[in-house]
C-alpha positions as CSV (number, residue, x, y, z in Angstrom):
1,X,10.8,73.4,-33.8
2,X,11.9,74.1,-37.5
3,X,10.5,77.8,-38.7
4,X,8.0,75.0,-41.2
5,X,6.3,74.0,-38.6
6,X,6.0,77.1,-36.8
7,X,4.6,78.6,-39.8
8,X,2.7,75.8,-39.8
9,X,1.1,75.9,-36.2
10,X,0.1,80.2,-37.3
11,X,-1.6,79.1,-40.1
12,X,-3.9,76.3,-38.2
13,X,-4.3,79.4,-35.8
14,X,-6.0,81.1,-38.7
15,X,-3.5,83.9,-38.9
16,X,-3.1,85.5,-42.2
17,X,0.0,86.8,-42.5
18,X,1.1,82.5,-41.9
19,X,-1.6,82.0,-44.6
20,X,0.5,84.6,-47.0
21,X,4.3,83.5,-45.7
22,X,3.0,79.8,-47.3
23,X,1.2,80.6,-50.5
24,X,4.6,83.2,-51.4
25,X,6.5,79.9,-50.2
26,X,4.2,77.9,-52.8
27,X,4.9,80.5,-55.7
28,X,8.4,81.1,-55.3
29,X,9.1,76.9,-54.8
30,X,11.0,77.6,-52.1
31,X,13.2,74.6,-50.6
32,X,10.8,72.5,-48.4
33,X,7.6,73.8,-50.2
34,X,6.1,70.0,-51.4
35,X,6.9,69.3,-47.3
36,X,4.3,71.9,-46.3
């Protein structure tokens, strides 16, 4: 499993530090971001 969709599988958890980890991802444009 890629760290993505780990990150991925916390956030439909409803944890919020995934929630954070993917809007700093969104920000920053960090490679992979438009695959989230």
């Amino acid at each position: 499993m890629s760290s993505d969709e780990s990150l991925i599988d916390e956030l439909l958890a409803g944890k919020h530090r995934a929630l954070a980890r993917v809007i700093t991802k969104i920000e920053n444009r960090s490679p992979g971001y438009r695959d989230l």
